[in-house]
C-alpha positions in Angstrom: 0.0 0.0 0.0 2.8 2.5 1.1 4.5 1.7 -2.6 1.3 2.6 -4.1 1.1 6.1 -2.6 4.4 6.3 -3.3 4.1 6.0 -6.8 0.7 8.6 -7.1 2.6 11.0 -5.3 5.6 10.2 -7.7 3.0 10.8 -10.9 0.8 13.9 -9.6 4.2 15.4 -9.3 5.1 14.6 -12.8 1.8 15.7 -14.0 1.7 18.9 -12.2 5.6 19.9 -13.1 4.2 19.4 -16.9 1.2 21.5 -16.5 3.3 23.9 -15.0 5.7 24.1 -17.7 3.2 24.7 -20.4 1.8 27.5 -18.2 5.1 29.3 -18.5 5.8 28.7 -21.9 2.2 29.9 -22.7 2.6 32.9 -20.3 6.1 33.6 -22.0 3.8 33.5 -25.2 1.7 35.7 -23.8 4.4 38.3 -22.9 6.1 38.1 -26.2 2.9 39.6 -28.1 1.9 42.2 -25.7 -0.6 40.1 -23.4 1.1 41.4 -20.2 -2.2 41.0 -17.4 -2.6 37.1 -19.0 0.9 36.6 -18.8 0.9 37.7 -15.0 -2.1 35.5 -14.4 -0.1 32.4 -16.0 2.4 32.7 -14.1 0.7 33.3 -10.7 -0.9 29.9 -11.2 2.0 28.5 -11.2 3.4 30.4 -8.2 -0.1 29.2 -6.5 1.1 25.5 -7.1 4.0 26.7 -4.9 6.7 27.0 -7.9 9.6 29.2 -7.0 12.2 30.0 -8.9 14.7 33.5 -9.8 13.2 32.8 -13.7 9.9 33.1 -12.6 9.9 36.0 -10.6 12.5 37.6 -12.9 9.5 37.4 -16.0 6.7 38.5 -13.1 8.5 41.6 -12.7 9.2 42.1 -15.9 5.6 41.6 -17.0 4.5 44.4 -14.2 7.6 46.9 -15.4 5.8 46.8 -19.0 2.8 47.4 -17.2 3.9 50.6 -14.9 3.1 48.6 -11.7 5.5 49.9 -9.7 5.4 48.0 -6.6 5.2 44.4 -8.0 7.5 44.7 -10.6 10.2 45.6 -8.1 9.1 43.4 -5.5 9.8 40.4 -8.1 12.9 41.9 -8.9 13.8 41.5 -5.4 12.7 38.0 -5.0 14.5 37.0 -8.3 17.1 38.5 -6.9 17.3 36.7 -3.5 17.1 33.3 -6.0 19.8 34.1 -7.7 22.0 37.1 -6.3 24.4 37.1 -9.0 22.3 37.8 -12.1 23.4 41.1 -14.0 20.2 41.4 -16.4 17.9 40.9 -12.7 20.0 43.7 -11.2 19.8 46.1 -14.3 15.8 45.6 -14.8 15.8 46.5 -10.9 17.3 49.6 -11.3 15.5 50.2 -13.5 12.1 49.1 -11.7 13.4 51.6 -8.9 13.8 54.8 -11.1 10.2 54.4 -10.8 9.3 55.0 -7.6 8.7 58.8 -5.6 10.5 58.5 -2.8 14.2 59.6 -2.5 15.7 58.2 0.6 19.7 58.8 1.1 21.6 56.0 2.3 23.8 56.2 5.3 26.9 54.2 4.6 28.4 52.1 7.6 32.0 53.2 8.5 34.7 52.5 10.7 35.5 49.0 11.9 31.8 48.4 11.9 32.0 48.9 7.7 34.8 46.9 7.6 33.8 43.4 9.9 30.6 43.8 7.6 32.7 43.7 4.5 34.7 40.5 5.0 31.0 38.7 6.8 29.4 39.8 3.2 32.3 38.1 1.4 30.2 34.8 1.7 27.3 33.0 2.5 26.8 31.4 6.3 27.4 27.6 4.6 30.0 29.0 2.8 32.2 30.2 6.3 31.0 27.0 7.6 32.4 24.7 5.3 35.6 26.7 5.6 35.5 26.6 9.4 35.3 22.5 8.9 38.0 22.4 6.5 40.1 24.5 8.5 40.0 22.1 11.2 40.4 19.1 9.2 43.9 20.5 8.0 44.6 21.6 11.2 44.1 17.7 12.8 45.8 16.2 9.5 48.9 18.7 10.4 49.0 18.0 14.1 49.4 13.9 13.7 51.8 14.9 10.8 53.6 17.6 13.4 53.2 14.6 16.7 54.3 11.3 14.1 57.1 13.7 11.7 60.6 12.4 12.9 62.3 15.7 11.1 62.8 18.8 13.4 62.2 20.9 10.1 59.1 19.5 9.1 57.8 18.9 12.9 57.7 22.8 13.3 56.7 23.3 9.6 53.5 21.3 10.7 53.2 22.9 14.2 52.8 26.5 12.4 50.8 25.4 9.8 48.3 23.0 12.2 48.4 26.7 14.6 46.6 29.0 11.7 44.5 26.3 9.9 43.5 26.1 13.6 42.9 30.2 13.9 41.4 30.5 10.7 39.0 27.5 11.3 37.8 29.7 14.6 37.8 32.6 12.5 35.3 30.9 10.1 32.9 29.5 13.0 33.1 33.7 13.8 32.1 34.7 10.3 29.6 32.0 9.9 27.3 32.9 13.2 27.6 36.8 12.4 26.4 36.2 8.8 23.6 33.7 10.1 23.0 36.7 12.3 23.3 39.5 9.6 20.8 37.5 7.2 18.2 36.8 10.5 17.7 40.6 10.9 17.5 41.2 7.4 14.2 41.6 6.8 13.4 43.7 4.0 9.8 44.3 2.6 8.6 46.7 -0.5 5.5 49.1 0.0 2.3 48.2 -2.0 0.1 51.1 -1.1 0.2 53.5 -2.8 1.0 56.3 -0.2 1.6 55.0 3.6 1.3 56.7 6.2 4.0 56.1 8.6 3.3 56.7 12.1 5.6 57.5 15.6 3.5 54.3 17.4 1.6 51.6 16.1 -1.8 53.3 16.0 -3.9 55.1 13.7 -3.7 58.2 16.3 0.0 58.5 16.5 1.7 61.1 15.3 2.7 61.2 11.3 6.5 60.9 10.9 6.6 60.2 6.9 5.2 59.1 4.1 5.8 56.6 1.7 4.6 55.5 -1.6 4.6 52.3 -4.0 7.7 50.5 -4.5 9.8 51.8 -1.9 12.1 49.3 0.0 12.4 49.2 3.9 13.4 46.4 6.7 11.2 45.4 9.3 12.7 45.6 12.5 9.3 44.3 14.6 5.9 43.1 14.6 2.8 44.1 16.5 -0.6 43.9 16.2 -1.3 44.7 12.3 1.7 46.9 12.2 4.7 46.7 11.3 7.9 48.6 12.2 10.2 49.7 9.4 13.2 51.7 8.9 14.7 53.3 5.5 17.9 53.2 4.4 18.6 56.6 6.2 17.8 55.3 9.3 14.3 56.7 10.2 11.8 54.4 11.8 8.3 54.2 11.9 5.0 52.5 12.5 3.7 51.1 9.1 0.1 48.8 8.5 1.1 45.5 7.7 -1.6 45.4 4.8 0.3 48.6 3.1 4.3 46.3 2.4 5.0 42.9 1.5 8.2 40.8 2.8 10.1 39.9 0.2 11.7 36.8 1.9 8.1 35.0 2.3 7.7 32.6 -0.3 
C-alpha cells in the first residue's frame, strides 16, 4: 500500500511539473505579443502550485515593469534576486524598476570597523564560512598527527605553524559563519504596495505622522505588532507602518 502512494505521489508530481511548464511557456507566449495581465495571471498559477524560482519572478516583474506597476515589478525583482544574487540582467531591470518610484531616501553608509567586519562577513554565505570553518579544522588535525608522528625537526615545526593558523582560521570561520547567520536573521526587508503610507511615531492610527511613503519603496522590518509593522529606510528613520500597506520579500 505505502508503494502505491508512493508512486501517485511520484506521478501527480510529474503531472503537475508538466502542467506547470506549459503554463510558462504559454505565459512567455503571452508576454512576447503584448498580453502582459494574462501573462501575470499564467504565471501566478504556477506560483499558487508553490513553484519558485529567480526565472519566474524575474519574467513577473518584468511583465508588471511593461505594465507601470510599480510595486510588483520591483518586489519580483527582489525576490529573483534573493534566488539568484548574481544575475546582472535581474540587477539592471531592478534599477530600472526603482527609477520608478517617488521617494528619494539617502543612504547612510556604515563606517569604521563596523564597515569593515561587515565587509569580509558579506564576502560569503553562512554555509559557505561553515564549510571553511570545517576544512580549516580538518587541516589543522591532519597537520597535528603529521607535526606529533614527523621524525624531522624541520618538518615537525613546519607542521606545528601550519596546524596553529588552519586552527585560527578554522575559529575565524565558525566567527564569520554565526555573524552572517546573524546578519541574514535581521534582514528583513519588505517593499510598500500602497500606494502612499502613512507612517506613524506608534503603532496606531492616532500616533503622530513621521513620513510618508509611496509604492515601490524598500524598507526592513525591525518588529511586529498587532497589524503593524515597524520599518526603517535606508537613512535610518523608523516608523509604525500597517502590515496590509508592504510585502516581505523573503516570504515565499
Amino acid at each position: 500500500m505505502r508503494k502505491v502512494i508512493v508512486i501517485l505521489v511520484f506521478c501527480l508530481g510529474l503531472v503537475s511539473f508538466s502542467q506547470n511548464d506549459q503554463r510558462f511557456d504559454q505565459a512567455n507566449a503571452m508576454y512576447n505579443d503584448g498580453k502582459y495581465a494574462e501573462a501575470i495571471e499564467q504565471y501566478e498559477a504556477i506560483l499558487e502550485s508553490g513553484v519558485h524560482s529567480a526565472e519566474l519572478y524575474f519574467n513577473l516583474g518584468n511583465a508588471n515593469y511593461k505594465l507601470n506597476n510599480i510595486a510588483p515589478s520591483v518586489y519580483y525583482y527582489e525576490k529573483a534576486l534573493l534566488l539568484n544574487p548574481n544575475d546582472d540582467d535581474i540587477k539592471n531591470n531592478l534599477a530600472y524598476a526603482q527609477n520608478m518610484t517617488i521617494d528619494a531616501i539617502d543612504n547612510v553608509p556604515q563606517v569604521g570597523f563596523a564597515r569593515i567586519i561587515n565587509n569580509v562577513v558579506n564576502t560569503f554565505a553562512a554555509d559557505t564560512w561553515a564549510k571553511m570553518a570545517i576544512a580549516g579544522i580538518i587541516v589543522f588535525v591532519l597537520l597535528f598527527l603529521m607535526y606529533h608522528f614527523a621524525q624531522a625537526t624541520s618538518r615537525k615545526r613546519l607542521a606545528f605553524i601550519i596546524s596553529v593558523v588552519s586552527l585560527f582560521f578554522g575559529c575565524f570561520a565558525v566567527a564569520m559563519a554565526f555573524q552572517k547567520e546573524s546578519l541574514d536573521k535581521k534582514d528583513n526587508p519588505a517593499i510598500v504596495f500602497a500606494q502612499e503610507s502613512r507612517v506613524k511615531s506608534e503603532a496606531n492610527k492616532i500616533s503622530e505622522e513621521v513620513f510618508r511613503l509611496h509604492e515601490g519603496t524598500k524598507v526592513q522590518v525591525l518588529e511586529s505588532y498587532e497589524d503593524w509593522k515597524k520599518i526603517q529606510l535606508s537613512d535610518k528613520s523608523t516608523g509604525w507602518i500597517p502590515a496590509e500597506d508592504i510585502k516581505i520579500i523573503k516570504s515565499f
